[in-house]
C-alpha positions in Angstrom: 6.8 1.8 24.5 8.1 3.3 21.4 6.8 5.0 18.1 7.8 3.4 15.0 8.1 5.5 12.3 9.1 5.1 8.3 10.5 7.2 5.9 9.1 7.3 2.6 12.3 6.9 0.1 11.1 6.5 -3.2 9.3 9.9 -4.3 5.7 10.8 -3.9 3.0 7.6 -4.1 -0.7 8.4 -6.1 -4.2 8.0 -4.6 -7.3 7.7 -6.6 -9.9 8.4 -4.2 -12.9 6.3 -4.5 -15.6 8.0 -1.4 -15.1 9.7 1.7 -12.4 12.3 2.3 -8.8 12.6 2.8 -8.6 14.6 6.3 -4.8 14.1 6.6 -3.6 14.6 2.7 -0.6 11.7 3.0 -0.8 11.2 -0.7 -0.9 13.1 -4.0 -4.3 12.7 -6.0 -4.8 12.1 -9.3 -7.7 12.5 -10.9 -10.3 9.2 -12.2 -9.5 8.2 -15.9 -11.9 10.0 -18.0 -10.8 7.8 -21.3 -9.9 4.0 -21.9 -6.4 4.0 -22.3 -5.6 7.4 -22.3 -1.2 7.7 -22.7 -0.8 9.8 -19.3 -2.9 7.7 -17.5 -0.8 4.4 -18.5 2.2 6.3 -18.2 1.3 7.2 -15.1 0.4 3.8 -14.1 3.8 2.4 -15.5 5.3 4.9 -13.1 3.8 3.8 -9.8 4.3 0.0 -10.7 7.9 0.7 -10.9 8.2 2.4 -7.9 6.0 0.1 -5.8 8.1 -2.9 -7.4 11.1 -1.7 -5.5 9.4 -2.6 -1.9 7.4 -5.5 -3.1 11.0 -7.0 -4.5 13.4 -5.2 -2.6 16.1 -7.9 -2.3 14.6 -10.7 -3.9 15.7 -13.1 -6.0 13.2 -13.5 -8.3 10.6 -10.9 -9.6 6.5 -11.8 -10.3 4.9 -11.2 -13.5 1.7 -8.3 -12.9 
C-alpha cells in the first residue's frame, strides 16, 4: 500500500474560516470582508479565481464562464 501525495504548484491558496479551528494551518487566512466591495477584497478574489482556474481548466479545451 502506498501514500499518495501532491505538491502544491501554484503559490499559497486562502481560507476564510467560517467555525471551528484550524489544528493543522494548511492554508493562509484572510480575514472576513468587513465592507461590500471593498478593492482588496475583490482583488484578492480575482487572484484566487485565477489561480484555481489553472486546475479546474488545466488542459481543456474550452473554459466556463463564473
Amino acid at each position: 500500500m502506498s501514500s499518495l501525495t501532491t505538491d502544491q504548484v501554484l503559490g499559497k491558496m486562502y481560507v476564510q474560516q467560517a467555525r471551528g479551528v484550524d489544528t493543522f494551518k494548511f492554508h493562509q487566512h484572510t480575514k472576513r470582508p468587513k465592507d461590500l466591495m471593498d478593492i482588496k477584497d475583490i482583488q484578492l478574489r480575482k487572484k484566487a479565481n485565477k489561480k484555481l482556474a489553472k486546475i479546474f481548466y488545466k488542459d481543456a479545451d474550452k473554459k466556463g464562464k463564473y
